[in-house]
C-alpha positions as a Markdown table, in Angstrom:
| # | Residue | x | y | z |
|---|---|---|---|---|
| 1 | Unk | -17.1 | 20.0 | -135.4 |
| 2 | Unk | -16.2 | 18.3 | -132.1 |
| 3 | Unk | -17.1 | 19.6 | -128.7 |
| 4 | Unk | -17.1 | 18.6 | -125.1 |
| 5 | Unk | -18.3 | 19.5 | -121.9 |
| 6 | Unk | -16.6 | 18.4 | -119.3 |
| 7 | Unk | -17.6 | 18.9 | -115.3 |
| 8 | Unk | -15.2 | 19.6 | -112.6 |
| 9 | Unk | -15.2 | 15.9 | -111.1 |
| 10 | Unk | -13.7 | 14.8 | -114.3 |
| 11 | Unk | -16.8 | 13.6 | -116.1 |
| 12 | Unk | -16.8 | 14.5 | -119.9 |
| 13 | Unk | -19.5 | 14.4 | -122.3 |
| 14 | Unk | -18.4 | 14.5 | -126.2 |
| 15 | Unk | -21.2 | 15.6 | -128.9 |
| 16 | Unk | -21.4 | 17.8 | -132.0 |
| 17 | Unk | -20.7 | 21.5 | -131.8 |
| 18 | Unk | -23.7 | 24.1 | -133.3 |
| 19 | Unk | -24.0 | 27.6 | -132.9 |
| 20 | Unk | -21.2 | 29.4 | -131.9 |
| 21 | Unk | -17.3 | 27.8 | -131.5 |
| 22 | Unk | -14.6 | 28.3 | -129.0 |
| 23 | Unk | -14.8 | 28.1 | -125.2 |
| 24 | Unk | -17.2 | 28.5 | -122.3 |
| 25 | Unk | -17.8 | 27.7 | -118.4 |
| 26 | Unk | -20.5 | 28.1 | -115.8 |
| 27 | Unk | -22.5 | 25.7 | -113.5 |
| 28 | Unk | -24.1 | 23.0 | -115.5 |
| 29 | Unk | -27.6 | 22.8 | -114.7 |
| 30 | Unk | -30.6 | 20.8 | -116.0 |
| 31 | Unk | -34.2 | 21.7 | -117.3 |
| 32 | Unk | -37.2 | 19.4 | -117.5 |
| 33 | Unk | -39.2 | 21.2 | -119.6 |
| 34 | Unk | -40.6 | 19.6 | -122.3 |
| 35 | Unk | -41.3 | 23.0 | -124.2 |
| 36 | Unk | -39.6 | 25.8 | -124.0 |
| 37 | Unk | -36.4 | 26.1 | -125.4 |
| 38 | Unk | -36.4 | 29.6 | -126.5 |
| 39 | Unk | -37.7 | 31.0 | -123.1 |
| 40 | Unk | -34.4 | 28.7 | -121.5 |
| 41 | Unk | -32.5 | 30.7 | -123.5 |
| 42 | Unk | -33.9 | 34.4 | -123.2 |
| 43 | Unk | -34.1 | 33.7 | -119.2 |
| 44 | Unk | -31.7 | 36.4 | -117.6 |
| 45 | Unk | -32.9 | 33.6 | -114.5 |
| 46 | Unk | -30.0 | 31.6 | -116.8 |
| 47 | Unk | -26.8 | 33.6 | -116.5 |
| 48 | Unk | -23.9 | 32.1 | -115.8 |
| 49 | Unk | -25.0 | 28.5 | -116.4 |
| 50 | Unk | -24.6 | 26.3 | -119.1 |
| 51 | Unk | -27.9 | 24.7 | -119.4 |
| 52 | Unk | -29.1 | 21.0 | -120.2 |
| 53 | Unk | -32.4 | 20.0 | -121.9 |
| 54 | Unk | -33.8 | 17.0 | -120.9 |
| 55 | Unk | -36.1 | 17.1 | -123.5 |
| 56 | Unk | -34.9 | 14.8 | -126.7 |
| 57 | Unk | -35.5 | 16.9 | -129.6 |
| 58 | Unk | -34.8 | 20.4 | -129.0 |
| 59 | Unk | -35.3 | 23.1 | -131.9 |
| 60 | Unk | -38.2 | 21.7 | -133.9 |
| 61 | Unk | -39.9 | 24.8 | -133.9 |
| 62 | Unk | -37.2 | 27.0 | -134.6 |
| 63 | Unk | -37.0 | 30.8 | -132.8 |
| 64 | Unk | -39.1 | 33.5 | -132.5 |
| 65 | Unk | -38.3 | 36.7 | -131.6 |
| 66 | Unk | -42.0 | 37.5 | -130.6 |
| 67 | Unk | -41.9 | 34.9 | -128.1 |
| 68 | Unk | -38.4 | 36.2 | -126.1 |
| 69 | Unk | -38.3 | 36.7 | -122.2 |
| 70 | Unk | -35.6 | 39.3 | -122.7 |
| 71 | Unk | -33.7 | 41.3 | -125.7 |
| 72 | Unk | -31.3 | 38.4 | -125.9 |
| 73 | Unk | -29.8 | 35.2 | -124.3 |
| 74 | Unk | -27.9 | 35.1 | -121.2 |
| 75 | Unk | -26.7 | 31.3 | -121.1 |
| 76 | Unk | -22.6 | 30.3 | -121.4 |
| 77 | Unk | -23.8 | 27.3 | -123.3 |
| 78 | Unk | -26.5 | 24.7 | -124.3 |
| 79 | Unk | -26.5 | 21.1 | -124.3 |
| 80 | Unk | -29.5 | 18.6 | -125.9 |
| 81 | Unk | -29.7 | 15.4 | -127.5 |
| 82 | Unk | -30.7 | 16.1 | -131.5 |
| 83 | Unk | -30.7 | 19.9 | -132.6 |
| 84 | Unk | -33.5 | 20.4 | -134.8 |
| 85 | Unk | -32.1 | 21.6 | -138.6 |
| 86 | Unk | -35.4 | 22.2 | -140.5 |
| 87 | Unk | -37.8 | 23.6 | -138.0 |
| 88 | Unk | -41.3 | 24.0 | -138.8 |
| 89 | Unk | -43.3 | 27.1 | -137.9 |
| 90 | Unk | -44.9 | 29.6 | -139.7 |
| 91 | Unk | -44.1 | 32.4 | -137.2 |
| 92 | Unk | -39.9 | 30.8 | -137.1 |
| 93 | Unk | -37.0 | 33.8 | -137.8 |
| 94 | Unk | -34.0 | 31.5 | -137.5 |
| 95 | Unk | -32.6 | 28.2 | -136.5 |
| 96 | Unk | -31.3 | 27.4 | -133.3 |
| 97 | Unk | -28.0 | 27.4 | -134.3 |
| 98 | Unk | -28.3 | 30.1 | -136.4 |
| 99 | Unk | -29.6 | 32.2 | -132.9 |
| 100 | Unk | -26.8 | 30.6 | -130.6 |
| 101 | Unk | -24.1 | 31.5 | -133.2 |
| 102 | Unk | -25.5 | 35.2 | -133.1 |
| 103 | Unk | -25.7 | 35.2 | -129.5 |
| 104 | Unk | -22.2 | 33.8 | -129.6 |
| 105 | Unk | -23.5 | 30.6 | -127.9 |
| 106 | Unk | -21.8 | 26.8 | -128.0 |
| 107 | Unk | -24.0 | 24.4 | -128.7 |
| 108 | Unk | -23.6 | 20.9 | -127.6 |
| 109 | Unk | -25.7 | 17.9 | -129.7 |
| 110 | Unk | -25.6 | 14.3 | -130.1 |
| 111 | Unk | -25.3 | 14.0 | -126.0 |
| 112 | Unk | -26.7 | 11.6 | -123.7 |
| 113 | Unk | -28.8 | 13.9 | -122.1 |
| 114 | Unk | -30.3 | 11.1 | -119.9 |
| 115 | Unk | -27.2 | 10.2 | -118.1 |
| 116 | Unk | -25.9 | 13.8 | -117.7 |
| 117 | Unk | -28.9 | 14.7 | -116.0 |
| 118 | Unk | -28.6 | 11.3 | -113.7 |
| 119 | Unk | -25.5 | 12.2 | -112.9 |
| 120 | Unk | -25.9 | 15.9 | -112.1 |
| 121 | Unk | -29.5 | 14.8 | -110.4 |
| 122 | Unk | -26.7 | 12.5 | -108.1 |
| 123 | Unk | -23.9 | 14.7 | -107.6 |
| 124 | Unk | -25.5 | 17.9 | -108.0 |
| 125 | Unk | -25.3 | 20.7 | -110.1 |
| 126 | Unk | -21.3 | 21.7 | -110.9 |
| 127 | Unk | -19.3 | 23.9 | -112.7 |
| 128 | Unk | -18.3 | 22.6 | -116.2 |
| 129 | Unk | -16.6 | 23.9 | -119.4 |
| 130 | Unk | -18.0 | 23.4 | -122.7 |
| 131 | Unk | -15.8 | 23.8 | -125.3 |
| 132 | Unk | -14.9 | 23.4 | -129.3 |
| 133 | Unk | -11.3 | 22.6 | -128.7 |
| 134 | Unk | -10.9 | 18.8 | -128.0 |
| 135 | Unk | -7.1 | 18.4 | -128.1 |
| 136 | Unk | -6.5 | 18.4 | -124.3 |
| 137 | Unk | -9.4 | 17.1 | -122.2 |
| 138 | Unk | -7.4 | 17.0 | -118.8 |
| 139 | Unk | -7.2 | 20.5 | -119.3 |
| 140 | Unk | -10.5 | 21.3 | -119.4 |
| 141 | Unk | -11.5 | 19.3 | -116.4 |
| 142 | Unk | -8.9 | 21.3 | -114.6 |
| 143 | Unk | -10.1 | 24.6 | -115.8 |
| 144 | Unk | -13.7 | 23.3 | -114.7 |
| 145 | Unk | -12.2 | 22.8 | -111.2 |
| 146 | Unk | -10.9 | 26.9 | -111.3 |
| 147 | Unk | -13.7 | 28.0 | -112.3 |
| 148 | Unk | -15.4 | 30.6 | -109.8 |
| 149 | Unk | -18.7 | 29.3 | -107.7 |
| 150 | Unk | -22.0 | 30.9 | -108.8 |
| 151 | Unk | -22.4 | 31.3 | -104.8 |
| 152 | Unk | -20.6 | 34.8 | -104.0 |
| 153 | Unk | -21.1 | 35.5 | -107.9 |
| 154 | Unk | -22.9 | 38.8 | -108.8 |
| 155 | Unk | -24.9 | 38.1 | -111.8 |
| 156 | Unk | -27.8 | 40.7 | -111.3 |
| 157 | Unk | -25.9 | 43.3 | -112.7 |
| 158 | Unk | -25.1 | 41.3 | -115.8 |
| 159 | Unk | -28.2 | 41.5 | -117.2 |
| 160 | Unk | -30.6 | 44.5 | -115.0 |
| 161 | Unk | -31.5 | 47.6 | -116.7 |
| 162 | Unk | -28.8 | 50.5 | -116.4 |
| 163 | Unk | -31.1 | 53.6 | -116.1 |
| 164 | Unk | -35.3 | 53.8 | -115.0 |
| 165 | Unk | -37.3 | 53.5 | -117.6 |
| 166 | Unk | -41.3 | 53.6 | -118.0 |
| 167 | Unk | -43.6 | 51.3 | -119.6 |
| 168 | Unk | -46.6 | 53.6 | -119.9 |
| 169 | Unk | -50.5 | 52.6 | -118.5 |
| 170 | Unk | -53.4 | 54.0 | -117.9 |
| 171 | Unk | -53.6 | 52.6 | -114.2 |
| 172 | Unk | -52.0 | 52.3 | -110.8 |
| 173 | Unk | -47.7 | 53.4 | -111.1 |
| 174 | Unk | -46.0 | 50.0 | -110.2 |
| 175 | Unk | -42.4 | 50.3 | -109.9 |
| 176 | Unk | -40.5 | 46.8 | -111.2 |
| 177 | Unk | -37.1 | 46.8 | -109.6 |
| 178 | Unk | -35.3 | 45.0 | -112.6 |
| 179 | Unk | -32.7 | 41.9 | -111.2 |
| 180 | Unk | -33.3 | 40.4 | -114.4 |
| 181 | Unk | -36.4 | 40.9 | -115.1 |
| 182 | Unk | -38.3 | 38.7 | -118.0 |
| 183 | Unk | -40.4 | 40.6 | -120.3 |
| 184 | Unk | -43.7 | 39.0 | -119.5 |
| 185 | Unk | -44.0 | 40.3 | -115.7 |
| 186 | Unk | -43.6 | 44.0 | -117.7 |
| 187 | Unk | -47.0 | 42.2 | -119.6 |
| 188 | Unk | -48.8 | 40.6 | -116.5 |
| 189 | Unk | -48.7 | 44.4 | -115.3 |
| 190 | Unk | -49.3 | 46.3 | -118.1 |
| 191 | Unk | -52.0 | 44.2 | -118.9 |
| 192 | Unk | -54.1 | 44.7 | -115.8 |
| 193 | Unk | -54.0 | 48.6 | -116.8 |
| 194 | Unk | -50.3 | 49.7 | -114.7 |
| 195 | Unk | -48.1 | 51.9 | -115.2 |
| 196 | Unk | -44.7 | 50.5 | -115.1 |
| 197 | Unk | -41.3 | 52.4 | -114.2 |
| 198 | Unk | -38.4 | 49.6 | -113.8 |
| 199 | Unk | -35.6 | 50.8 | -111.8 |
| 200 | Unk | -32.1 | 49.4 | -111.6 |
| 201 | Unk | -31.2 | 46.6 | -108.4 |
| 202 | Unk | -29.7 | 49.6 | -107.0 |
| 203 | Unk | -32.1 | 51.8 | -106.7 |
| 204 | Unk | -33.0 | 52.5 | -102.6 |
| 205 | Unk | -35.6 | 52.6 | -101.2 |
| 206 | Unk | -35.9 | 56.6 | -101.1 |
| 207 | Unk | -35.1 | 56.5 | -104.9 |
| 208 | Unk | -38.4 | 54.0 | -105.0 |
| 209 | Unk | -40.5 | 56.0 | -102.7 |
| 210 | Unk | -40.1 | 59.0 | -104.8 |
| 211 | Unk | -41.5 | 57.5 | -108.5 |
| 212 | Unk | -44.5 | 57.5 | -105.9 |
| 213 | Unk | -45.7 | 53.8 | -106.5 |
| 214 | Unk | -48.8 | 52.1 | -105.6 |
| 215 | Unk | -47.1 | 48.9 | -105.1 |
| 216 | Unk | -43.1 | 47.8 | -105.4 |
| 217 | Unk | -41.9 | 44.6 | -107.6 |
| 218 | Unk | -38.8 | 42.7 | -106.8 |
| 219 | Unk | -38.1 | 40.5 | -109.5 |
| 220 | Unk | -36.5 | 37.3 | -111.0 |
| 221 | Unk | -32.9 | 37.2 | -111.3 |
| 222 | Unk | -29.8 | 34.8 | -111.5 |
| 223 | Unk | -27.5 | 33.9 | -109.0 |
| 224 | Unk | -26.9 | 34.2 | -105.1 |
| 225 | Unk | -29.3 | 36.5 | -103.5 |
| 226 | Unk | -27.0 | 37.1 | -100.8 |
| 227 | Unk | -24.7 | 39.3 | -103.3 |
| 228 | Unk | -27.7 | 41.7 | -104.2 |
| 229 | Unk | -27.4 | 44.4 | -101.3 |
| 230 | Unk | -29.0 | 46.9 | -102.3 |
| 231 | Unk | -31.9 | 45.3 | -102.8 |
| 232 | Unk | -32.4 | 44.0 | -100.1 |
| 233 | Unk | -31.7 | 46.7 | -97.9 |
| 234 | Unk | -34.1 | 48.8 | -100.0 |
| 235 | Unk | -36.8 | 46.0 | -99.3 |
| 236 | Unk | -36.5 | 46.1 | -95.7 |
| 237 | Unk | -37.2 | 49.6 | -95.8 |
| 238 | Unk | -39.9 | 49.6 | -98.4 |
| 239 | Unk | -41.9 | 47.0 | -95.9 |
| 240 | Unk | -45.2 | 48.4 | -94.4 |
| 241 | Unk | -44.7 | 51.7 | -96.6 |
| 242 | Unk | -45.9 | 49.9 | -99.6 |
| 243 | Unk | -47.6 | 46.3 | -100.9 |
| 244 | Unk | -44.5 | 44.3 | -102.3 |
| 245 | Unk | -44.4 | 41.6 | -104.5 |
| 246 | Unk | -41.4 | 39.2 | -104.9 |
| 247 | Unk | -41.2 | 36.9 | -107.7 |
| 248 | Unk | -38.5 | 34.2 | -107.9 |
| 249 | Unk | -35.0 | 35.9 | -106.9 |
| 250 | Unk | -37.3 | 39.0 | -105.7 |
| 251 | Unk | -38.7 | 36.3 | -103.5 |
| 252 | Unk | -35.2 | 35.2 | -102.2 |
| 253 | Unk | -34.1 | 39.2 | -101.4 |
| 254 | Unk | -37.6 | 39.9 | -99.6 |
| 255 | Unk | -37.2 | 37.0 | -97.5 |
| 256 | Unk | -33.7 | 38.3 | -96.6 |
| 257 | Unk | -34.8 | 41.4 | -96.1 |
| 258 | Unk | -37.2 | 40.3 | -93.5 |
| 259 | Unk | -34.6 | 38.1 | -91.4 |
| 260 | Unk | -34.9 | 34.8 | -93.4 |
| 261 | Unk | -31.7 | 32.7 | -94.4 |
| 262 | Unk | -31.2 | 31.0 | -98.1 |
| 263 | Unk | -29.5 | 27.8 | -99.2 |
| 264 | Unk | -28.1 | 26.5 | -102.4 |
| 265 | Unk | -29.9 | 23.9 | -103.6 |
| 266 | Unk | -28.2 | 20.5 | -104.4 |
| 267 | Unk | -29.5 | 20.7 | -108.1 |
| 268 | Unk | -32.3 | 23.4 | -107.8 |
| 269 | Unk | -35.7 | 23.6 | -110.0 |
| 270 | Unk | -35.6 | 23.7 | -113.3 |
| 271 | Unk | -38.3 | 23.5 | -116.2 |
| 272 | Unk | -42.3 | 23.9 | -116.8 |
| 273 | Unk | -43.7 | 20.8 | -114.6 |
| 274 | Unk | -43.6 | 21.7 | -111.7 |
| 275 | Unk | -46.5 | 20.6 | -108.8 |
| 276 | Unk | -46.6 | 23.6 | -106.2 |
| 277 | Unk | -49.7 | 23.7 | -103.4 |
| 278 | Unk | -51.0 | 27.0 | -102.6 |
| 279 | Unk | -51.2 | 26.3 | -98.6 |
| 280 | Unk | -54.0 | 29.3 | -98.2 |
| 281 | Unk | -56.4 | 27.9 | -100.6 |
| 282 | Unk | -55.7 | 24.2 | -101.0 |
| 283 | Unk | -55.3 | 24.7 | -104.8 |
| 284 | Unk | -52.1 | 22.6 | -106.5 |
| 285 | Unk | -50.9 | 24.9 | -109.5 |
| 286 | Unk | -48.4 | 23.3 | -112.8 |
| 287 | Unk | -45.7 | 26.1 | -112.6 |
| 288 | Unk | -42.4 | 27.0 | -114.2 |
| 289 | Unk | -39.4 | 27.3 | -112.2 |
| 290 | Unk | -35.5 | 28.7 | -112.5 |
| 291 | Unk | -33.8 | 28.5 | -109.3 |
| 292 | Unk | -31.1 | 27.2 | -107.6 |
| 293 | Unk | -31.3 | 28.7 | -103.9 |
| 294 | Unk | -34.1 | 28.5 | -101.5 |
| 295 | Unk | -35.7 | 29.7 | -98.6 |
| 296 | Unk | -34.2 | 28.1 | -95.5 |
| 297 | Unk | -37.7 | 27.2 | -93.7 |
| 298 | Unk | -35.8 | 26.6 | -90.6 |
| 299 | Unk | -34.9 | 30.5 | -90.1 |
| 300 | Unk | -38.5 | 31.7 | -90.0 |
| 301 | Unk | -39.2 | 30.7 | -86.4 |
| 302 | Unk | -40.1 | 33.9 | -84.9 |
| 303 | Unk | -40.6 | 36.2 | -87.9 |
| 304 | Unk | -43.9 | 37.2 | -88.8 |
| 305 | Unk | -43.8 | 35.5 | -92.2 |
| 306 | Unk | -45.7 | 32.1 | -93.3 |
| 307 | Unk | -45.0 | 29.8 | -95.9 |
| 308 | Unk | -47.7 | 30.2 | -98.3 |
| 309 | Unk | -47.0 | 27.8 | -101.0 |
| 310 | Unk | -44.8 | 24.4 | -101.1 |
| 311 | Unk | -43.2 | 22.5 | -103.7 |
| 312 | Unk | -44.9 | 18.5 | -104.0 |
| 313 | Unk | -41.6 | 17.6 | -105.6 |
| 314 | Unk | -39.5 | 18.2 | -102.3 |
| 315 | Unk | -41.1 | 20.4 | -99.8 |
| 316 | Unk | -39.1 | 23.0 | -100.3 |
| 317 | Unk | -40.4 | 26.4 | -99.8 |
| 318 | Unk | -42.5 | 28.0 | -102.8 |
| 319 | Unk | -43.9 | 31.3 | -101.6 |
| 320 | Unk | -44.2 | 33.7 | -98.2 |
| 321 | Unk | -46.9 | 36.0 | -96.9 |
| 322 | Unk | -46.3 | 38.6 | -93.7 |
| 323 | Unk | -48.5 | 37.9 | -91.5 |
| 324 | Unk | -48.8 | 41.8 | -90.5 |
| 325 | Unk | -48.3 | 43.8 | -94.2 |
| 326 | Unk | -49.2 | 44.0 | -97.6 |
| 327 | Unk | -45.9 | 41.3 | -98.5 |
| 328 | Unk | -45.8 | 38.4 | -100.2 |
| 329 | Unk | -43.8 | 36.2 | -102.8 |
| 330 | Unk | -43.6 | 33.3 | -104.7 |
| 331 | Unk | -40.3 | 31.1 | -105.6 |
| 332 | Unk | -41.7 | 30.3 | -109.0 |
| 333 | Unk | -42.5 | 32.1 | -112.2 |
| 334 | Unk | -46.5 | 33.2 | -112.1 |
| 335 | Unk | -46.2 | 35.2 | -115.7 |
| 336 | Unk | -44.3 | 32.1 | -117.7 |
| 337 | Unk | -47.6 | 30.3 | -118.5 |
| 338 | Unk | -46.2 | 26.9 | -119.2 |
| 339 | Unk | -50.0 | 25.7 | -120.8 |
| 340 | Unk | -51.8 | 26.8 | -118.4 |
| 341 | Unk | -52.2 | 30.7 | -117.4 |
| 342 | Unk | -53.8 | 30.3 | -113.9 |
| 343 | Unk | -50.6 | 30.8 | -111.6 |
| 344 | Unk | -51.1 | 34.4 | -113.0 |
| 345 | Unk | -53.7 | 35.2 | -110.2 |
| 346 | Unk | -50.9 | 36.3 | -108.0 |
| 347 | Unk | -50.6 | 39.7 | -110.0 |
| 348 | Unk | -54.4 | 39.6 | -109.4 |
| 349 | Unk | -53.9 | 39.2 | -105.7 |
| 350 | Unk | -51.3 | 41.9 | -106.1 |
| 351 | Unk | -53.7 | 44.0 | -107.9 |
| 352 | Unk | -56.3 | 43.3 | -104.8 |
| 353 | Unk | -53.3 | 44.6 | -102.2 |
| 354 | Unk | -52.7 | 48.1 | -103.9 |
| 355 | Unk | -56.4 | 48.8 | -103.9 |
| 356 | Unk | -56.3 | 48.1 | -100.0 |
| 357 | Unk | -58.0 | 44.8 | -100.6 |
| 358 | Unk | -57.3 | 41.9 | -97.6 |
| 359 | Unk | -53.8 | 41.0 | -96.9 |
């Protein structure tokens, strides 16, 4: 079957439909990563877009349901080069197109990946329509163009938890507040003996305090930080009562909370390659990222915050510390692992804060 993608400044991309048929939109975004594909696609980080692989082949090891960020996938559609038909793997439970059509997911193949990611590298990322229905192309350009922005969008309560819930441990009580949380920081914790009680983004701050934490995590999340209120108004009262630890759109809403201002980002980060410089130790870490806003470096004259770690692809702003309390974050994603595991010493430095350890 026929499909299309088509972007609202007319550009249209024709390919093979797999997985699920009929009719999606979101911002069209691209990821680098050359591995991967199933944590793309369990990423809450991913709602609301309709994501592009860079990547060539895409599906040759089939899905996995051991290896999922969350219970299911959160993308409005997914565009690659050559789907993979007869994965190999002995752990595989499905296809990719057998998971997508599950998950209700349109798949886009046969693609020139290369040239849509050129052109949304040029442009920028933009809101698209990917669709099975061919017959009238204008129309779907012009339902690209009505689509809603993903700024002013809230996504977080899309795909948080609903009600608190406790991961048991035999260690210090960490309370996760879920923005779309990805199983694996639940696993960083756990496995460094916590206790973990995730809380919905609305929880406040009095809600938190009573669960009596030893340390508060703001997690990664989709969308525009900006439309998370709660959350950041229950981080600005949670600083100096607690340590807190922000990790992607966590990072966004701390630095909010503590008088920063945020940008969206022409095409944003994307994938598992990415060199960031941790500016306190001198170290350069490969990390995985999933963003498309950023700290605006500009509005931290006069706050006691520094910028602790910076991209080497742009400059752009990868992590904060306060200069005065146990607070810190990072932009990327310390528990994805992509190869190497050694970005997850920030839950060790974490670790070193709740215990009263140097700030």
């Amino acid at each position: 079957m026929r499909a299309m993608l088509a972007l609202e400044d007319g550009a249209m991309f024709c390919g093979k439909a797999f997985g699920a048929t009929g009719e999606s939109w979101g911002e069209v975004v691209f990821n680098t990563g050359m591995t991967g594909y199933q944590e793309v696609l369990t990423d809450p980080s991913y709602c609301g877009q309709i994501v592009v692989m860079t990547y060539p082949l895409i599906g040759n090891c089939g899905i996995t349901k051991e290896d999922f960020k969350s219970q299911k996938s959160y993308v409005r559609g997914f565009v690659v080069r050559e789907e993979c038909t007869q994965p190999s793997n002995r752990r595989l439970s499905d296809t990719i197109a057998g998971f997508l059509e599950k998950e209700n997911v349109i798949g886009l193949s046969g693609v020139d990946t290369r040239a849509l990611t050129r052109h949304l590298r040029s442009h920028g990322s933009m809101r698209g329509v990917i669709s099975t229905d061919v017959a009238d192309v204008r129309a779907l350009v012009e339902q690209a163009q009505n689509c809603p922005h993903l700024t002013g969008q809230d996504l977080v309560s899309a795909v948080a938890v609903e009600k608190i819930h406790i991961c048991p441990g035999s260690g210090r009580r960490v309370v996760l507040v879920d923005l779309g949380s990805k199983l694996n920081i639940i696993r960083c914790l756990r496995e460094r003996g916590c206790e973990v009680v995730v809380v919905p983004p609305y929880a406040t701050a009095t809600d938190i305090m009573a669960l009596n934490p030893e340390g508060v995590v703001l997690s990664n999340g989709p969308g525009d930080p900006n439309k998370v209120p709660c959350a950041i108004q229950a981080a600005r009262e949670l600083v100096g009562k607690k340590p807190l630890l922000g990790i992607g759109l966590g990072h966004q809403i701390l630095g909010l909370a503590l008088g920063c201002r945020t940008y969206k980002m022409k095409f944003g980060h994307r994938g598992t390659n990415h060199p960031v410089k941790d500016l306190l130790t001198g170290r350069v870490y490969i990390s995985a990222h999933n963003h498309g806003f950023s700290i605006d470096e500009q509005s931290l004259k006069g706050l006691d915050l520094i910028v602790s770690h910076r991209s080497l692809n742009d400059g752009t702003v990868e992590g904060l510390k306060h200069r005065n309390f146990p607070v810190f974050s990072v932009q990327y994603h310390p528990e994805a692992s992509p190869g190497p595991g050694d970005s997850e010493y920030i839950f060790d430095q974490f670790m070193d804060l709740m215990a009263g350890g140097e700030r």
